[in-house]
N, CA, C and O of each residue as an XYZ file, in Angstrom:
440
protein
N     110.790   -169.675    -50.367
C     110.230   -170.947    -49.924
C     108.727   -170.939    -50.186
O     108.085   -170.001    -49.714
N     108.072   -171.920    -50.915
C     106.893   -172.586    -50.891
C     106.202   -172.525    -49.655
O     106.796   -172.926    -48.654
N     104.759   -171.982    -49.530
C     103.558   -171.634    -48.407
C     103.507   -173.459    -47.991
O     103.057   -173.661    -46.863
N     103.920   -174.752    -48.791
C     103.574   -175.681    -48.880
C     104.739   -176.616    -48.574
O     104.512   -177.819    -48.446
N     106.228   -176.030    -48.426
C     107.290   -176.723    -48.112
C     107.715   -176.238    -46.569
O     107.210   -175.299    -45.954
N     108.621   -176.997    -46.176
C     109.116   -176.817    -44.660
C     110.309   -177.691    -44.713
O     110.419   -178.510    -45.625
N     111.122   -177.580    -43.881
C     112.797   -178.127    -43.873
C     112.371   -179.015    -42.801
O     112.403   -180.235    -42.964
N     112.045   -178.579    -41.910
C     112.015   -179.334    -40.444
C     110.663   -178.665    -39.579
O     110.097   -177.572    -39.609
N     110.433   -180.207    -38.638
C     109.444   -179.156    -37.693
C     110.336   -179.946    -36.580
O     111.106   -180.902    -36.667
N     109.753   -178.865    -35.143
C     110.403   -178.914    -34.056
C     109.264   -178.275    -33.153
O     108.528   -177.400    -33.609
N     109.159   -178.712    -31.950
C     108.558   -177.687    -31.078
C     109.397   -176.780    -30.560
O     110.487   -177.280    -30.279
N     109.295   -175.522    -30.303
C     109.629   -174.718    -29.888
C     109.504   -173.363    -28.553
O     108.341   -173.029    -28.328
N     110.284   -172.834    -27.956
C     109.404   -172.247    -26.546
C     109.031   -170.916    -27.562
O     109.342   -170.753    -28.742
N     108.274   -170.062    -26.682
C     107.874   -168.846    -27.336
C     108.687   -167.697    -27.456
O     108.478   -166.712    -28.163
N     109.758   -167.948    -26.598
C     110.725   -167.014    -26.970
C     111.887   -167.434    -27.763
O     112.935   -166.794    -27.855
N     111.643   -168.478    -28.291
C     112.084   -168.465    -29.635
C     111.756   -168.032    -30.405
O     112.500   -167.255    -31.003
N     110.132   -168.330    -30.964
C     109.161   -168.061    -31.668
C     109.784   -166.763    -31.871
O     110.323   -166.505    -32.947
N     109.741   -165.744    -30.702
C     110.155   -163.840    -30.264
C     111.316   -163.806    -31.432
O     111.355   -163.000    -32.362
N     112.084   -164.674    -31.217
C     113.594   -163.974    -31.239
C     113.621   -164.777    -32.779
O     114.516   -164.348    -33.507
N     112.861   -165.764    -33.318
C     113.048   -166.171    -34.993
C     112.324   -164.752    -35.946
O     112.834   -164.063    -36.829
N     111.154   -164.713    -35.411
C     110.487   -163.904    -36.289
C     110.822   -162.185    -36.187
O     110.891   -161.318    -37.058
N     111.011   -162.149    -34.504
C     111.699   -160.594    -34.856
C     112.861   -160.463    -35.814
O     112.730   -159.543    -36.621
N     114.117   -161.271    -35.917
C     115.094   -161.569    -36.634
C     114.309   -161.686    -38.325
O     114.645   -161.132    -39.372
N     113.383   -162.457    -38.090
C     112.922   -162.006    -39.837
C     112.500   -161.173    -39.920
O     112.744   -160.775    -41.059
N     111.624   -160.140    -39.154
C     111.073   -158.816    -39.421
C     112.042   -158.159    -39.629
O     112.010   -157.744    -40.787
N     112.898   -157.844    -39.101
C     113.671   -156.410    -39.779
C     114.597   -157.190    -41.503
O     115.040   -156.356    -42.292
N     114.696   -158.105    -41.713
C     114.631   -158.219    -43.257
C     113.645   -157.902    -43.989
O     113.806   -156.942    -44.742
N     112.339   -158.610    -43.984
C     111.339   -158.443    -44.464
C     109.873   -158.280    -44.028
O     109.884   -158.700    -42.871
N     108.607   -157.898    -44.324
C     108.014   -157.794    -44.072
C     107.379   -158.955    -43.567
O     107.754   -159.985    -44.128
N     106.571   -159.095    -42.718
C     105.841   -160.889    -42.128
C     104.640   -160.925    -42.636
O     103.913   -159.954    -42.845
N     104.374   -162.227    -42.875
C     102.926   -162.513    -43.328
C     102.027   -162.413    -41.961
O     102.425   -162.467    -40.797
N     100.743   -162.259    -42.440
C      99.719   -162.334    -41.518
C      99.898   -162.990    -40.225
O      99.852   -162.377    -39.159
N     100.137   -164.444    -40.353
C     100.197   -165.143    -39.971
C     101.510   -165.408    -38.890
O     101.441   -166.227    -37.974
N     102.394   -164.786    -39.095
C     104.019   -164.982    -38.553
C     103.545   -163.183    -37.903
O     104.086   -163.055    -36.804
N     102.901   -162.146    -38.207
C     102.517   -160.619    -37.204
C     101.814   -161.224    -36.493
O     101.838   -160.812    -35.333
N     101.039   -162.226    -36.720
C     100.367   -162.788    -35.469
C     100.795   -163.633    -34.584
O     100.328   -163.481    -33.456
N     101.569   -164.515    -34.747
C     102.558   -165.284    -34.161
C     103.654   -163.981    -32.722
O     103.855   -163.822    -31.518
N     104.007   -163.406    -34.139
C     104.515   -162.577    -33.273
C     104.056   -161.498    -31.768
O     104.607   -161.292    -30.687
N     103.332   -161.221    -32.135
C     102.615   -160.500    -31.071
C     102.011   -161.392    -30.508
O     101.522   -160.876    -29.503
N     101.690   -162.663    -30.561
C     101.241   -163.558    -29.137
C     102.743   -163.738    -28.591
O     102.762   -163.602    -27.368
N     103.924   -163.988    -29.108
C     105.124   -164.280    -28.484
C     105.378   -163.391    -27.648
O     105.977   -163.604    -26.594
N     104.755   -161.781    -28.194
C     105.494   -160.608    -27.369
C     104.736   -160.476    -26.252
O     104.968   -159.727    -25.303
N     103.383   -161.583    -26.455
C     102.567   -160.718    -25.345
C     102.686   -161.837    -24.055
O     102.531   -161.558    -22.866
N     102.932   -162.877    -24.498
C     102.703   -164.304    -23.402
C     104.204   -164.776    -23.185
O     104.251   -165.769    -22.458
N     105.262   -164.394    -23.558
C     106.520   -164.915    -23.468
C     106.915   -164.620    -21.846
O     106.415   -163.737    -21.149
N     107.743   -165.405    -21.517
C     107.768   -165.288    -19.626
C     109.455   -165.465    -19.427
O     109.891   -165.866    -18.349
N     110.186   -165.196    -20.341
C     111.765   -165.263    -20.285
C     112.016   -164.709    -21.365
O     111.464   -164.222    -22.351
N     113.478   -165.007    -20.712
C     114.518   -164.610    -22.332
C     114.604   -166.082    -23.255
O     114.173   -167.155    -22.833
N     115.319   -165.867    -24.731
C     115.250   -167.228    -25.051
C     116.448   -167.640    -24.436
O     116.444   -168.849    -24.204
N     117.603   -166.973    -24.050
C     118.546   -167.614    -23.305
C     118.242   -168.825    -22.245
O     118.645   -169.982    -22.126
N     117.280   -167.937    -21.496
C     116.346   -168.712    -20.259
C     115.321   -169.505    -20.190
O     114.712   -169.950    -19.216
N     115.174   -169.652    -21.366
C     113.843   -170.250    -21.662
C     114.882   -171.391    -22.710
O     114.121   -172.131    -23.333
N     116.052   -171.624    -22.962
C     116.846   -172.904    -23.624
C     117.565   -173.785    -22.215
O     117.576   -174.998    -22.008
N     118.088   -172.747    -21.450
C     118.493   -172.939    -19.941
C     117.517   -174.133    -19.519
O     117.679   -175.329    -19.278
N     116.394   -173.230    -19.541
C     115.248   -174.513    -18.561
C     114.904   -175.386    -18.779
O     114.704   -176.221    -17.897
N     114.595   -175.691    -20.441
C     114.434   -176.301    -21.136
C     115.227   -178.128    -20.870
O     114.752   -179.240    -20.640
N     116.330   -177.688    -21.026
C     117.759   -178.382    -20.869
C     117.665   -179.193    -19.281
O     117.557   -180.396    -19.041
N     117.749   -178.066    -18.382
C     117.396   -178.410    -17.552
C     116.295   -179.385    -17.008
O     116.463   -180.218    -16.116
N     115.431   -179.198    -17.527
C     113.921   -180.207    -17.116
C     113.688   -181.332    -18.215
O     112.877   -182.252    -18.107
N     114.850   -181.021    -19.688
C     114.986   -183.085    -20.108
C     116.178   -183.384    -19.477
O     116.841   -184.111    -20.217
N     116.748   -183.145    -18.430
C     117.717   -183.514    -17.433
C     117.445   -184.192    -16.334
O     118.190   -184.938    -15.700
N     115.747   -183.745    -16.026
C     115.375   -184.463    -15.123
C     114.257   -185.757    -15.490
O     113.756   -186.568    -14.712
N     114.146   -185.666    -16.420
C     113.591   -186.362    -17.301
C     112.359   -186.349    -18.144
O     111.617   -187.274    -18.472
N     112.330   -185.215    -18.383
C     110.843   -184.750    -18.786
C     111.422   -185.021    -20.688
O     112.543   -185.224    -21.156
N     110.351   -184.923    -21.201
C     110.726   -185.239    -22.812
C     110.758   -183.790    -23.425
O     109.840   -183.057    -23.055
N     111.628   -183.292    -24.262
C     111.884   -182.112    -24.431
C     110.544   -181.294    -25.205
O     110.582   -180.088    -25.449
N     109.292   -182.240    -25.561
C     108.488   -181.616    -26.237
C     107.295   -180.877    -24.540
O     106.539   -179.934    -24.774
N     107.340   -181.355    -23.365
C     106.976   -181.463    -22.461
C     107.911   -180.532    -21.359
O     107.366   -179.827    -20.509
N     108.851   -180.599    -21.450
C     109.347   -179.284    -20.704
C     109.567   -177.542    -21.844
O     109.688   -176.396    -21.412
N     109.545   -177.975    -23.193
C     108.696   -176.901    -23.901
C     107.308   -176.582    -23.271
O     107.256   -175.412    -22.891
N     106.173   -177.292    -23.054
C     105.637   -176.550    -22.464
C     104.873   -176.118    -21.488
O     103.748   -175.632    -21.377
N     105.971   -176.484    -20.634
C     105.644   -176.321    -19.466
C     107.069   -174.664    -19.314
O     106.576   -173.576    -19.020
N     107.888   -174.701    -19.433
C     108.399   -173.320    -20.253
C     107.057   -172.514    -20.746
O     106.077   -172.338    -20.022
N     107.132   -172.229    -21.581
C     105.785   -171.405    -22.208
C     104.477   -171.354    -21.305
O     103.637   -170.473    -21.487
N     104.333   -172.318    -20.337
C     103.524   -171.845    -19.636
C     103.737   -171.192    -18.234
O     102.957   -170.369    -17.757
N     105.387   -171.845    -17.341
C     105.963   -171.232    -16.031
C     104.976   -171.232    -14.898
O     104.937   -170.337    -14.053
N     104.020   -172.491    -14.924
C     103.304   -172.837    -14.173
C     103.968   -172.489    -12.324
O     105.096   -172.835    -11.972
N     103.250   -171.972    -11.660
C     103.326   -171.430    -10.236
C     103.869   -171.982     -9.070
O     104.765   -171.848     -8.235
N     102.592   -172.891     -9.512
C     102.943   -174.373     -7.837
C     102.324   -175.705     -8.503
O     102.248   -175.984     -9.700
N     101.958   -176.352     -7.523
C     102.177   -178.087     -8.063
C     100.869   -177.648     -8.895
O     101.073   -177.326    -10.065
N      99.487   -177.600     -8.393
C      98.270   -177.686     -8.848
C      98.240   -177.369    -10.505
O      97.495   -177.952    -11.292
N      99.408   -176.108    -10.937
C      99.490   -175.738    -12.206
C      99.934   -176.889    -13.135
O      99.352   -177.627    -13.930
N     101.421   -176.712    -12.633
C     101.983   -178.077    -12.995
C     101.224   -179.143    -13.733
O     101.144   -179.373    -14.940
N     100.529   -179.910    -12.376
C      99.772   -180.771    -12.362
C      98.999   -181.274    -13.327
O      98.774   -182.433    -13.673
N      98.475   -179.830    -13.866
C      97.242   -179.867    -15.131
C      98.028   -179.814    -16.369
O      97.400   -179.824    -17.428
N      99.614   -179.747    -16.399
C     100.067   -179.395    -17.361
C     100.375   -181.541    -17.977
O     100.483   -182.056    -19.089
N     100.394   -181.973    -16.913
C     100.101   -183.915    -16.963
C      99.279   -183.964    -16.719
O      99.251   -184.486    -15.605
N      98.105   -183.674    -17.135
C      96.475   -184.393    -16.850
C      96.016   -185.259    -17.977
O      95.089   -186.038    -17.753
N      96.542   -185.214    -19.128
C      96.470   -186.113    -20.014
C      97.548   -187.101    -20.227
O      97.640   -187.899    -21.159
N      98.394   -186.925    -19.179
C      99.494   -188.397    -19.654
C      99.210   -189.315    -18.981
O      98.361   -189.032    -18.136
N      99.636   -190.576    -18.973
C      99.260   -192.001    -18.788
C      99.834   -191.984    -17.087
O      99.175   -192.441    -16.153
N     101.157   -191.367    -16.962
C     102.010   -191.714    -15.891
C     101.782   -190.086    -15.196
O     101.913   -189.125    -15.954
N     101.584   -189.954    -14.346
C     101.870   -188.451    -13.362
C     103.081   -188.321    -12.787
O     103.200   -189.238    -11.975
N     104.134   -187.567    -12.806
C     105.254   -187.121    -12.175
C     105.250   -186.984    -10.811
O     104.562   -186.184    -10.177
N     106.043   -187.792    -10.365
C     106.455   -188.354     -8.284
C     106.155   -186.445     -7.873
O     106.051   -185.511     -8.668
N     106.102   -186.436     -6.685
C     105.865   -184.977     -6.284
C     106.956   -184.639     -5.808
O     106.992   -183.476     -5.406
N     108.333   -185.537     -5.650
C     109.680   -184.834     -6.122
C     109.995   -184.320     -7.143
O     110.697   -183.334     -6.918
N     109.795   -184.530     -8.375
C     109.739   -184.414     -9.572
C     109.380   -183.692     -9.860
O     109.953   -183.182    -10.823
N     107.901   -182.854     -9.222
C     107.334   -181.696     -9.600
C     108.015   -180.872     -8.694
O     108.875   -180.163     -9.217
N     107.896   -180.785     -7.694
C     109.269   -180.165     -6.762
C     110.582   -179.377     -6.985
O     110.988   -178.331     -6.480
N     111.322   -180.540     -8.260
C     112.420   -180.131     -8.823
C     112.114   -179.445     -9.943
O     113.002   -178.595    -10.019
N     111.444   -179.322    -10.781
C     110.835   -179.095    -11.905
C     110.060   -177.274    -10.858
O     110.663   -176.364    -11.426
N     109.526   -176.902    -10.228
C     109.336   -175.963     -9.153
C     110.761   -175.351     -9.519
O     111.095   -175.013    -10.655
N     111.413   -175.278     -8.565
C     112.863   -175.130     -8.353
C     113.444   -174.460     -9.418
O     113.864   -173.303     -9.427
N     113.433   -175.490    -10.555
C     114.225   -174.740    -11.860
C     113.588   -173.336    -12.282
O     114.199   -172.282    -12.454
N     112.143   -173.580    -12.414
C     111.110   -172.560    -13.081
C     111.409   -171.232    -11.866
O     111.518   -170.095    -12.325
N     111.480   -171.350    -10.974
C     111.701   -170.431     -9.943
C     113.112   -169.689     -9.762
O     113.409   -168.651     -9.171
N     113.850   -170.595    -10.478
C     115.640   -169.878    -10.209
C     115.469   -168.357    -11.658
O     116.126   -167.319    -11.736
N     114.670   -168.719    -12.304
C     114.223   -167.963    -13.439
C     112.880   -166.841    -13.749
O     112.550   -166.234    -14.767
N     112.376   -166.890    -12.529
C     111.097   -165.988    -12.286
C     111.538   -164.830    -12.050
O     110.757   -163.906    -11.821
């Protein structure tokens, strides 16, 4: 594949990121760029990718948009205040049930 082509983009949690590129490392060697990828995945990842597709699922269930409970995944924010900052740039803020439930899930997985 071309440095300049791509099939698809998608956001993704970081333990995907873990579990794509380790899966290409033991074929081949990684570019710069994908050893570096990698070792931020190994170092900041906060689940399995099992658990980290689980939650995912879970939180566009409650209605979050799947690019938005990506990352809030990747980040496994604490309590509301974390949360919170993770919507500080959206238009609408999430009811504090909402963050509540969104709590809950991230916690059945800590």
């Amino acid at each position: 594949m071309n440095a300049k082509e791509f099939y698809s983009e998608e956001p993704v949690t970081l333990a995907e990121v873990k579990k794509l590129l380790s899966a290409i490392s033991k074929e081949k060697e990684l570019e710069y760029v994908q050893k570096k990828s990698l070792e931020h995945a190994q170092h900041c990842v906060h689940t399995s990718f099992k658990d980290a597709t689980a939650m995912v699922n879970q939180l566009v269930e409650l209605g979050l948009t799947k690019e938005k409970a990506i990352e809030i995944v990747n980040c496994m924010p604490a309590n509301r205040d974390e949360l919170r900052t993770l919507f500080s740039k959206e238009r609408k803020q999430p009811e504090t049930e909402t963050v509540d439930k969104v709590l809950e899930v991230l916690a059945k997985y800590q």
